[in-house]
MIDOSE-696730 format. One record per residue (C-alpha): residue number from 1; z, y, x. Coordinates in steps of 0.02 Angstrom, whole numbers. Layout:
# residues N
bado; zz; yy; xx
NUM; Z; Y; X
...
***
This chain:
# residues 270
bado; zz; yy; xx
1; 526; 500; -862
2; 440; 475; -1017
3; 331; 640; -994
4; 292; 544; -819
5; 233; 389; -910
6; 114; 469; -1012
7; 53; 530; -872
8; 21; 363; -782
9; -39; 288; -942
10; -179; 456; -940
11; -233; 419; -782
12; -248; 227; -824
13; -375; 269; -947
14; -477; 342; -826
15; -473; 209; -721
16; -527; 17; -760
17; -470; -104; -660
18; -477; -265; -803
19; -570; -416; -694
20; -435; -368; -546
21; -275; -449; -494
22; -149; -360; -358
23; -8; -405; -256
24; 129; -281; -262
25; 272; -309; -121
26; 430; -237; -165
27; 408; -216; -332
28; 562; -266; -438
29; 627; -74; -438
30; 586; 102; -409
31; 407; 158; -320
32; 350; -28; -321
33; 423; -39; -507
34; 303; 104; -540
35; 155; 64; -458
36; 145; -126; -566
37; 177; -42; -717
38; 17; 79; -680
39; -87; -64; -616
40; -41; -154; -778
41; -77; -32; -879
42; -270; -4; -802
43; -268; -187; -834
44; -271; -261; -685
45; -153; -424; -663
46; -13; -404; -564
47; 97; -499; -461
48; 281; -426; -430
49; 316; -499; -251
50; 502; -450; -190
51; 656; -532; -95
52; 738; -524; -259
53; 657; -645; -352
54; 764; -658; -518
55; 729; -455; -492
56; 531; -483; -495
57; 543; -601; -634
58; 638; -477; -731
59; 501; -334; -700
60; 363; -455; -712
61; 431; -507; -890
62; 479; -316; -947
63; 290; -279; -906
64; 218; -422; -992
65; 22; -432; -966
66; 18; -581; -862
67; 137; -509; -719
68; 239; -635; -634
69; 357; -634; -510
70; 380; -717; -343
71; 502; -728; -204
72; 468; -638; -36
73; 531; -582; 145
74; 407; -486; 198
75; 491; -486; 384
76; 445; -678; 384
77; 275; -746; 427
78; 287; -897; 315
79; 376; -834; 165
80; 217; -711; 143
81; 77; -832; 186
82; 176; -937; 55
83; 199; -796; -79
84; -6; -740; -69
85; -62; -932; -85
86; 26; -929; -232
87; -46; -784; -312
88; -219; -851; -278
89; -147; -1015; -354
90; -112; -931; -523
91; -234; -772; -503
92; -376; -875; -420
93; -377; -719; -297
94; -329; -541; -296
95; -427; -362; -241
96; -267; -249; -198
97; -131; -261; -96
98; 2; -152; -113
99; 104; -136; 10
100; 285; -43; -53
101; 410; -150; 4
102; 531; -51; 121
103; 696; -6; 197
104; 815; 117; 249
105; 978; 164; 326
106; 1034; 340; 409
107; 1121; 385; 551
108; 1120; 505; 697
109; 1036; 451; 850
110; 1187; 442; 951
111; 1257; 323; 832
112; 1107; 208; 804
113; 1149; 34; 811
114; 1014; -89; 845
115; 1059; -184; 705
116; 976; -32; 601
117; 833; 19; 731
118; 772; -182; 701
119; 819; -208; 505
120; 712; -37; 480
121; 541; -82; 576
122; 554; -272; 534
123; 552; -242; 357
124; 451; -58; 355
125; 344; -109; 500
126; 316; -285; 532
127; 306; -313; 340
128; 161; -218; 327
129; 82; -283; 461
130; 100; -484; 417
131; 56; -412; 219
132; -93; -319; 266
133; -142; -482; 389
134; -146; -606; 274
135; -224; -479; 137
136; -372; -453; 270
137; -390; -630; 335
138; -429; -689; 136
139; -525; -544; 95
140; -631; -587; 246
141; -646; -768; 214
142; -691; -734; 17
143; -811; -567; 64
144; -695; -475; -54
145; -721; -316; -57
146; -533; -270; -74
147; -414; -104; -70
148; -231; -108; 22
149; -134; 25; -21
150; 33; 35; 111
151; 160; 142; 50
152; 237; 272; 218
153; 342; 433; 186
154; 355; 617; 208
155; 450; 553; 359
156; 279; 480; 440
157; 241; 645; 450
158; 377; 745; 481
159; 524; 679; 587
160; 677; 684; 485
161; 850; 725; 561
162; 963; 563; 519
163; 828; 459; 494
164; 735; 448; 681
165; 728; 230; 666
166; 640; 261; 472
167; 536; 404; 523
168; 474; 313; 684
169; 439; 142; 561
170; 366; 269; 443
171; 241; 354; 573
172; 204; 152; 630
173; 140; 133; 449
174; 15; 276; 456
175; -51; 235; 629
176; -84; 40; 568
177; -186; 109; 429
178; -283; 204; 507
179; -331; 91; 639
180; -332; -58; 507
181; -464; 46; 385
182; -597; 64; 554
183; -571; -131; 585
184; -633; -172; 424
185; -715; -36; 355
186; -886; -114; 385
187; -845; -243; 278
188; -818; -132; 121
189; -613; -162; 132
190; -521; 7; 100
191; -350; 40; 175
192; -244; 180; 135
193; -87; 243; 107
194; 39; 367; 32
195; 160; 487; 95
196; 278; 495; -53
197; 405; 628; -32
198; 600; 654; -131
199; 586; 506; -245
200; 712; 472; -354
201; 745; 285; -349
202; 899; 178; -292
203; 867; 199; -116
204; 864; 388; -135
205; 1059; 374; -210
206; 1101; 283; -77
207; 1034; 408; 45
208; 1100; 553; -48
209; 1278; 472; -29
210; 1237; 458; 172
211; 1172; 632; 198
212; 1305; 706; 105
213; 1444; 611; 210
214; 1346; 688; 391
215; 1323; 843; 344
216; 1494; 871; 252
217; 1435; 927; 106
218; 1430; 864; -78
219; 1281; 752; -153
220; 1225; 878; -269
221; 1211; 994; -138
222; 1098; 890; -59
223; 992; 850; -200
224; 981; 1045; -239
225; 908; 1039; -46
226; 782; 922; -77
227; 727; 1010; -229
228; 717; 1183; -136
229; 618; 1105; -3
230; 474; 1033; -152
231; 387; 1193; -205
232; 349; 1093; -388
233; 526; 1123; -416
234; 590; 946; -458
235; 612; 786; -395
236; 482; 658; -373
237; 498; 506; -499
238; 398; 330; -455
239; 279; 362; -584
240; 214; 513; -471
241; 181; 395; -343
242; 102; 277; -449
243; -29; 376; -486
244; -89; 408; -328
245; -86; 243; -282
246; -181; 176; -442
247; -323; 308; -387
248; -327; 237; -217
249; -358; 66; -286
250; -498; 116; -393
251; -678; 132; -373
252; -652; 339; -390
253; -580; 310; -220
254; -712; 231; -177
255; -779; 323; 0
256; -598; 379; 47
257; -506; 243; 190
258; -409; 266; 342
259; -304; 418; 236
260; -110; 452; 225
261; -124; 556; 58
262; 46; 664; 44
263; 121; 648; -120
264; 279; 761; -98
265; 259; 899; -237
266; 213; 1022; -92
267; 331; 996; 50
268; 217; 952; 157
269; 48; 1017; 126
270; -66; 955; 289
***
């Protein structure tokens, strides 16, 4: 972790993003934990926007920097449109949206309930489409010239067995970018996103506990899978993911949009 840091706090100093301010959805823990931190750090203003508020204002206040925290469901129409017109309360505006904030629950297909099919693409799915709406509509109306980063999966690329409602959420992610970057491309706004692979975060414990349980077989057995399948030989931490989504906020990013840039460690490679 710390050799990960210094890593995110290298690539910071490439990158200046001071005069910014950035909405990060789910970003109390893990990948959206990350990502803050490296926006932060390039010293761009951040504001921690998650459904566990007391959670965001934690982060916000172990960052420091002028991060703050704010309450959010991104599945609801109003509790976003309410959560941005804050930040442009206290920010005056923002340039990046990042959109982490995301879900999961695994089960075989003959056993999907619709309870999970619905809980996975409201929050994975519809909550990046009413973000990346109301991101758009002020970036329009202000002729901001802003970046959206959404955060999909090495499962919106590769359909994964156990996970068929995530993957199909996942893939819904990567087709809305795309199409979203040629709506607005003319008007200078960027829209990307990643394809993070094994991360280790709380929602990959969770997951390691379900896998195990299907295929009868003991966690660290999975994890050992995971880490065979990742030709870097380890694990992916948040700060991995970070990176590549402070580049795609940046100006050195400047001429890339509509992209789903795999950050797996190798496992997938096209």
């Amino acid at each position: 972790m710390i050799e990960n840091d210094h890593k995110v706090e290298r690539e910071a100093q490439l990158i200046d993003l001071r005069g910014k301010s950035a909405v990060v959805t789910g970003g109390a823990t893990g990948i959206g934990l990350g990502i803050a931190r490296a926006l932060t750090r390039a010293g761009a203003r951040v504001a921690i926007a998650d459904i566990d508020h007391a959670g965001a204002e934690r982060a916000a206040a172990e960052i420091g920097r002028g991060a703050f925290g704010i309450p959010i469901d991104v599945r609801q129409r109003a509790s976003v449109e309410k959560a941005f017109a804050t930040v442009v309360e206290r920010f005056g505006g923002y340039q990046i949206l990042c959109a982490n904030a995301g879900v999961s629950t695994m089960n075989l297909v003959v056993d999907l309930t619709d309870e999970e099919w619905d809980f996975n693409f409201d929050v994975n799915a519809r909550g990046v489409f009413l973000t990346n709406q109301c991101a758009v509509r002020y970036f329009l109306q202000t002729g901001t010239k802003g970046a959206i980063v959404n955060t999909a999966s090495l499962a919106a690329k590769w359909g994964a067995p156990w996970l068929a409602h995530y993957s199909a959420s996942k893939f819904a992610v990567m087709g809305f970018t795309q199409a979203l970057a040629r709506e607005v491309a003319a008007q200078g706004i960027r829209v990307n996103c990643v394809c993070p692979g094994f991360v280790k975060t709380g929602m990959q414990s969770r997951e390691v506990e379900w896998e195990a349980k299907l295929r009868n077989m003991a966690p660290q057995q999975v994890i050992d899978d995971y880490i065979g399948q990742t030709p870097l030989g380890r694990l992916e931490e948040p700060e991995d993911v970070a990176a590549a989504v402070l580049f795609l906020c940046s100006d050195l990013s400047g001429f890339i949009t509509g992209e789903a840039l795999n950050v797996t460690g190798g496992v997938r490679m096209d």
